[in-house]
C-alpha positions as CSV (number, residue, x, y, z in Angstrom):
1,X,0.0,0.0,0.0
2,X,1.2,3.2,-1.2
3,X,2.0,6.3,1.5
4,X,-0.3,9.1,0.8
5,X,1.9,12.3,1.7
6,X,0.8,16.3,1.3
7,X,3.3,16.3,-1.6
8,X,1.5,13.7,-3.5
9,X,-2.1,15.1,-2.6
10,X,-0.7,18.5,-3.6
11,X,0.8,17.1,-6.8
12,X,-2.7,15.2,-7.6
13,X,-4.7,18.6,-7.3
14,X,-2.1,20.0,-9.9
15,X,-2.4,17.9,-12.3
16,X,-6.4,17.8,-12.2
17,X,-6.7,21.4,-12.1
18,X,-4.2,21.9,-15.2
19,X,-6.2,18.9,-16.9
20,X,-9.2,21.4,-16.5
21,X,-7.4,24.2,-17.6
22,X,-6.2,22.0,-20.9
23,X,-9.9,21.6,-21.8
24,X,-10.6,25.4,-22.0
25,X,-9.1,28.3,-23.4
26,X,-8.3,30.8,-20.1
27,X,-6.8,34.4,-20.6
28,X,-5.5,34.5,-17.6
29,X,-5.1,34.0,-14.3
30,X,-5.1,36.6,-11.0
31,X,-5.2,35.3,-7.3
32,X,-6.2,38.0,-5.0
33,X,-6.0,37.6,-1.2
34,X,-9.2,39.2,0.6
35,X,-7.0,40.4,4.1
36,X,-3.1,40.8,5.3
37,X,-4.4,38.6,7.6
38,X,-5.1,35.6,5.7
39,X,-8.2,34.6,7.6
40,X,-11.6,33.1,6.7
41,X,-14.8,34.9,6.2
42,X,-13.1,38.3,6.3
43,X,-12.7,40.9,3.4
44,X,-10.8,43.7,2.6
45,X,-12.4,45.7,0.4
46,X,-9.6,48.3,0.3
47,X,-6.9,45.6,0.4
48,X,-8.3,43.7,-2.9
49,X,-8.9,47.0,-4.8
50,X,-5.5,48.1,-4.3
51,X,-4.4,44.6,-5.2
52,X,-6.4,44.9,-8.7
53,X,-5.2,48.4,-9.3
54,X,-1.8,47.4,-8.8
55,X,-2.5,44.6,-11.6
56,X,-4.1,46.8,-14.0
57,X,-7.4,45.5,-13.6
58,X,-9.7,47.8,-13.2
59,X,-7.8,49.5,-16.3
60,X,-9.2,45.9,-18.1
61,X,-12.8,46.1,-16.7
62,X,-12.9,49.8,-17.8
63,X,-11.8,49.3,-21.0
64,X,-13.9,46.3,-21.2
65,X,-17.1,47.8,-20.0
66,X,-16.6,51.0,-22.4
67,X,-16.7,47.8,-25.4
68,X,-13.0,47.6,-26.4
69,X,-13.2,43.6,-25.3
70,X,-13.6,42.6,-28.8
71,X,-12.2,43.9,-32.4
72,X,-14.6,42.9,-35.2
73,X,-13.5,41.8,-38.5
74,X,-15.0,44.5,-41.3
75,X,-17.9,42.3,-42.7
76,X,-18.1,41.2,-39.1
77,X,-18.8,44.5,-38.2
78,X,-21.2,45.9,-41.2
79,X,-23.2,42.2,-40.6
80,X,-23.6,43.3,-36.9
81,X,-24.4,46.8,-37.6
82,X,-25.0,47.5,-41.2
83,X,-28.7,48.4,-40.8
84,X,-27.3,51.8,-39.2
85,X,-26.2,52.5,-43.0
86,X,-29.0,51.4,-44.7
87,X,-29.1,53.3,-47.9
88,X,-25.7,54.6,-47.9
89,X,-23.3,53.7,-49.9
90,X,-19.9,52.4,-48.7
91,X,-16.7,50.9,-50.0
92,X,-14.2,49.7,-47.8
93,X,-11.5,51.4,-49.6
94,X,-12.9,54.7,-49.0
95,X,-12.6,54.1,-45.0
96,X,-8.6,54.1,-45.4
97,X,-8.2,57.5,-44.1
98,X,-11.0,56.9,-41.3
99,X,-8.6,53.9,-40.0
100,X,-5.3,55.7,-40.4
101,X,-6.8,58.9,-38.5
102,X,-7.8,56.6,-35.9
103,X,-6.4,53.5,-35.6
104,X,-2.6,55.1,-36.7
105,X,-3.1,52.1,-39.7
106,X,-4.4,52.2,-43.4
107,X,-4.8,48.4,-43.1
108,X,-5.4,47.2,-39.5
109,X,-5.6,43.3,-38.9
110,X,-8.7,41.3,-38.8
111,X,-9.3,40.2,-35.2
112,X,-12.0,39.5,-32.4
């Protein structure tokens, strides 16, 4: 019979938990402790704020809520919201000097 030992329940909670993260596609990760203390049932509200403004999170949520989360493709983006054009013509080309005014690039890349 085999010696269970903290290392080896430690090790076994390892491997399931990066087993589970293998099976999705996480962003990342942040651990923030809810007191100096380190005790149960008691939160910092202070203490995790300045935690997440020291990571740049509430930068993220901002950003986030303000909808800069996701960058649609073009026909993405006229399939989405094309009916706000709706007889109006428009040629991609012609929205060159829109991006480069705003986004500092005649041709910015496709992304989500």
């Amino acid at each position: 019979k085999k010696l269970v030992t903290i290392g080896r329940l430690f090790e076994d909670s390892l491997s399931t938990l990066m087993g589970m993260l293998q099976l999705t596609s996480p962003h990342f990760i942040r651990c923030v402790k809810p007191n100096t203390q380190l005790t149960a049932d008691h939160f910092d509200g202070s203490y995790v704020m300045r935690q997440l403004q020291q990571m740049g999170m509430v930068h993220v949520v901002r950003a986030r809520k303000q909808g800069y989360a996701h960058r649609y493709t073009f026909d993405r983006f006229m399939s989405r919201y094309g009916y706000l054009r709706e007889g109006l013509p428009l040629d991609r080309s012609k929205c060159d000097s829109y991006f480069q005014r705003h986004l500092g690039d005649a041709h910015p890349p496709a992304g989500e």
